[in-house]
C-alpha atoms as a printed R data frame, in Angstrom:
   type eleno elety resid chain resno       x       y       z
1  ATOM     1    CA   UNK     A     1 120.825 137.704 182.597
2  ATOM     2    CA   UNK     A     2 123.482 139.086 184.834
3  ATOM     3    CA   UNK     A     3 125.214 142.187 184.195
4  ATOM     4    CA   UNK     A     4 128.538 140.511 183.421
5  ATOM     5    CA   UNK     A     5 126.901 137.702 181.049
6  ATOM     6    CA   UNK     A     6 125.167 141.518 178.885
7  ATOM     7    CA   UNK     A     7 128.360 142.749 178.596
8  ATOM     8    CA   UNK     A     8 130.264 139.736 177.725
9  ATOM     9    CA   UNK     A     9 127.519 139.020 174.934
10 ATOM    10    CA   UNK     A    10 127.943 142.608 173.313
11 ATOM    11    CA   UNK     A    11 131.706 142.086 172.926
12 ATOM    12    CA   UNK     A    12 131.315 138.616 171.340
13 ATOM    13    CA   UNK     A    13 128.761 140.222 169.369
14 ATOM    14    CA   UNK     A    14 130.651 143.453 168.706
15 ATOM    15    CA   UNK     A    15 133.752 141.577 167.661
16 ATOM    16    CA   UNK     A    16 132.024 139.787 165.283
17 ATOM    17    CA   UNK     A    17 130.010 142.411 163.836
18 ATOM    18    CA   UNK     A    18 133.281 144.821 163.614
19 ATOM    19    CA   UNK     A    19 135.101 141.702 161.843
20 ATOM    20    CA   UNK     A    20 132.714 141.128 159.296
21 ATOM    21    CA   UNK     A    21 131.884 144.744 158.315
22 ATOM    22    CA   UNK     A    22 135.719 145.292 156.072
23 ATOM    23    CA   UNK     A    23 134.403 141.986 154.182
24 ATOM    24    CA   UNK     A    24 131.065 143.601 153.413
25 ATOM    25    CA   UNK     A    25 132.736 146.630 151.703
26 ATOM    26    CA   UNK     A    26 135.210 144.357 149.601
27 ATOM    27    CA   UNK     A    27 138.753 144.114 152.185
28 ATOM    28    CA   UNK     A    28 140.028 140.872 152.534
29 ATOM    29    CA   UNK     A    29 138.518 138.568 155.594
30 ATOM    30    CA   UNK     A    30 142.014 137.681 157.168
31 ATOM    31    CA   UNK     A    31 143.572 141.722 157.458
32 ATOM    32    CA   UNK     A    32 144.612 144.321 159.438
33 ATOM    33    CA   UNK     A    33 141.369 146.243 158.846
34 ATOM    34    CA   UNK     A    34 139.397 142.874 160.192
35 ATOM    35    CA   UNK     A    35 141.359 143.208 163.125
36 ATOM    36    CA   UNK     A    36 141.064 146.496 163.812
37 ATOM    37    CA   UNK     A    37 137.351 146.507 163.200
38 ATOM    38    CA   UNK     A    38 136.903 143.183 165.836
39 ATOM    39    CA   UNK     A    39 138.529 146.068 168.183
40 ATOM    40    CA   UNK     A    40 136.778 148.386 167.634
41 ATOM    41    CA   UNK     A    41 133.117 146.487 167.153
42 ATOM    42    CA   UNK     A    42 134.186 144.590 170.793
43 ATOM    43    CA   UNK     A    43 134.820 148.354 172.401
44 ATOM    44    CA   UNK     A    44 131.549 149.707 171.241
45 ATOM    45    CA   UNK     A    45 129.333 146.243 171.951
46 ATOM    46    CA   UNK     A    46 131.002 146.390 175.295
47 ATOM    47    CA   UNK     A    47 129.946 150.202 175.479
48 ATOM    48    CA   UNK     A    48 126.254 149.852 174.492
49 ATOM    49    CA   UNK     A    49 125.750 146.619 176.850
50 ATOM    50    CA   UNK     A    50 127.424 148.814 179.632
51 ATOM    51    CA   UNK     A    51 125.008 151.463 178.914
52 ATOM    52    CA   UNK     A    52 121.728 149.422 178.746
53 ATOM    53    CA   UNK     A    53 122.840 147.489 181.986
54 ATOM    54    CA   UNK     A    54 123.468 150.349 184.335
């Protein structure tokens, strides 16, 4: 898998992952926290494939 296809696949699954994680601890699905979780979970999934693709 190609460097860009690694790092495209940790946002997707860093987004999705940061998403989720405000419904696990009782927040609401659709809110700010969500969104600001999918940020956050996209930034770090992007940082980790970075990392293990260098």
């Amino acid at each position: 898998m190609s460097r860009k296809s690694m790092i495209m696949l940790g946002m997707i699954i860093g987004s999705l992952a940061g998403g989720y994680m405000p419904a696990l601890l009782g927040a609401d699905a659709f809110s700010l926290t969500s969104l600001l979780g999918s940020v956050a979970g996209g930034i770090l999934g992007i940082w980790i494939a970075y990392m293990l693709t260098r």
